[in-house]
TORDOLUM-689760 format. One record per residue (C-alpha): x, y, z negated; residue in three letters. Coordinates in steps of 0.02 Angstrom, whole numbers, padded with zeros to 5 digits, always signed. Layout:
REM residues N
XYZALA ...
END
This chain:
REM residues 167
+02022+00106-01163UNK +01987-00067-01063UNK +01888-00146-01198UNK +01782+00010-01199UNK +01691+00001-01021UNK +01654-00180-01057UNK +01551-00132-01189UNK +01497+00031-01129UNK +01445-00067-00973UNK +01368-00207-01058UNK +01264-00071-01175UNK +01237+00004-00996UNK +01153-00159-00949UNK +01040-00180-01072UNK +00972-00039-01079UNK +00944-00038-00887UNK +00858-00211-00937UNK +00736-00145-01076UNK +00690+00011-00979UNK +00649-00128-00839UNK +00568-00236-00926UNK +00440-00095-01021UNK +00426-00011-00831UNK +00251-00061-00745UNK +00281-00178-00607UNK +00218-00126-00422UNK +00115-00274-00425UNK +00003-00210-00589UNK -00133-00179-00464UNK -00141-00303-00343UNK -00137-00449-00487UNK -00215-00372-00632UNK -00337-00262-00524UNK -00397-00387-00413UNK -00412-00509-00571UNK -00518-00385-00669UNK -00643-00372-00503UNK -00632-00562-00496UNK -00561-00559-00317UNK -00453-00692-00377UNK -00465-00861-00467UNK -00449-00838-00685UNK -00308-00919-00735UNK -00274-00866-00911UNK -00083-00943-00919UNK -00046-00868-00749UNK -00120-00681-00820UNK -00028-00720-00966UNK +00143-00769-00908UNK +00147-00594-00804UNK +00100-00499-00943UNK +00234-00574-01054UNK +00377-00538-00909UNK +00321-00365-00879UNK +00261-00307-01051UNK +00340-00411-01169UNK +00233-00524-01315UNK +00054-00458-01371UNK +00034-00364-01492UNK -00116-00466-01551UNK -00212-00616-01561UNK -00389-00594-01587UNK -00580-00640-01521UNK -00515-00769-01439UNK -00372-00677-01339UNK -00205-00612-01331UNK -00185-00420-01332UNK -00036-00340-01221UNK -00011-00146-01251UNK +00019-00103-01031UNK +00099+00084-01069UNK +00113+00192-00918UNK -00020+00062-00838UNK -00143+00137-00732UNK -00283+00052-00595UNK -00389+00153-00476UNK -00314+00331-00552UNK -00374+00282-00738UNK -00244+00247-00883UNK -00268+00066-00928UNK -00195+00058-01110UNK -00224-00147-01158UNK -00228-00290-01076UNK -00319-00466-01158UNK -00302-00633-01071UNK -00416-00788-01156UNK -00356-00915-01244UNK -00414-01101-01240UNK -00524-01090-01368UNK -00678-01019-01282UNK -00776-01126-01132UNK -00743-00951-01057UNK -00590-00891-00964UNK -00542-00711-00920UNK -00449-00558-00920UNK -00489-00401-00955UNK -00422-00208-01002UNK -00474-00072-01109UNK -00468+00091-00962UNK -00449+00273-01042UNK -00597+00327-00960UNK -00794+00320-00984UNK -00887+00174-00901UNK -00951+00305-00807UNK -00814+00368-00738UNK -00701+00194-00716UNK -00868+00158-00606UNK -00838+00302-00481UNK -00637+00278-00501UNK -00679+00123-00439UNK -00789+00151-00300UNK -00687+00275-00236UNK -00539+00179-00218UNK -00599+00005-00198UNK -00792+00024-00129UNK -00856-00110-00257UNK -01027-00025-00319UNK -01076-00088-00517UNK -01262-00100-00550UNK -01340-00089-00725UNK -01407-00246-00783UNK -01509-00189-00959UNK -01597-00023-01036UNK -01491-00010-01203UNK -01430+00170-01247UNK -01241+00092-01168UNK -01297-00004-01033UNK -01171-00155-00948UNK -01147-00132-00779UNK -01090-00266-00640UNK -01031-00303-00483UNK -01014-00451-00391UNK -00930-00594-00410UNK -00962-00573-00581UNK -00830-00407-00635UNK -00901-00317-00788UNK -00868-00117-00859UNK -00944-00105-01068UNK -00927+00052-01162UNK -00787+00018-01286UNK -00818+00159-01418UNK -00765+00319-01300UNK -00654+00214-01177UNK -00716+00047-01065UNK -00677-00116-01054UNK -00683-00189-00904UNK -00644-00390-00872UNK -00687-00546-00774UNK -00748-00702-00865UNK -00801-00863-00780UNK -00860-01020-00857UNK -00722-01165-00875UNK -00801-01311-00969UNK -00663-01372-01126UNK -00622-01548-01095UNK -00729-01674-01176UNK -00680-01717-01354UNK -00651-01903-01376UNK -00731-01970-01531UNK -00624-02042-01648UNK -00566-02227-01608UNK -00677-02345-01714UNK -00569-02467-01825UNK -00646-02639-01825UNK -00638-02767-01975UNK -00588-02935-01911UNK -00661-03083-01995UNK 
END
């Protein structure tokens, strides 16, 4: 009967770990919120790292970015299913989420609960809207994307060292 509840208490604890680890974390909002209205500096490994801790590896790597699934997510009273961090390869770095919700109405979620007011910047039948700093809502199919990309210059490539003959 002992070497049951060490196992049974050990099973106990990893489950309590997964169930944990797959929960949102209270600071989902503050860090990935504030990120996607760039009120905070980009840093792709920092966005990264907490997205690995709280939702485990992404599910994909693709256009230049890593793809968490963020189940039971949610930002200003909209799902957010997906998060995607940048990689290095761009000269751009950001983060940014796919919201269950039409640009639309991630706009007024968001000025609602926040106050930041999105203005749209061309005349196509699914116009891009932003706010300043720089935050940016596009229609993604019947959902939105919105994200925060600033400029970050790749380091400069060193040419090749020359090899010189010597006479």
């Amino acid at each position: 009967m002992r070497a049951r509840v060490p196992a049974i208490g050990a099973l106990l604890a990893l489950a309590g770990g997964m169930a944990s680890a797959q929960s949102v974390p209270t600071t989902f909002g503050t860090i990935i919120g504030n990120g996607l209205l760039c009120r905070d500096h980009t840093d792709n490994n920092y966005y990264y790292n907490y997205l690995l801790k709280y939702f485990g590896a992404a599910y994909k790597h693709e256009g230049g970015a890593f793809w968490f699934k963020t189940d039971g997510a949610s930002l200003w009273g909209t799902t957010i299913s997906e998060v995607m961090v940048s990689d290095d390869t761009s000269t751009y770095v950001f983060v940014g989420a796919v919201a269950e919700a039409t640009p639309e109405n991630l706009e007024k979620a968001i000025i609602q609960q926040v106050g930041t007011h999105y203005t749209v910047i061309d005349t196509s039948a699914y116009p891009v809207r932003e706010a300043k700093p720089a935050s940016r809502i596009v229609y993604f199919d019947t959902k939105s994307k919105i994200y925060c990309a600033k400029y970050q210059p790749l380091p400069p490539v060193q040419p090749p060292a020359v090899r010189q003959r010597l006479k």
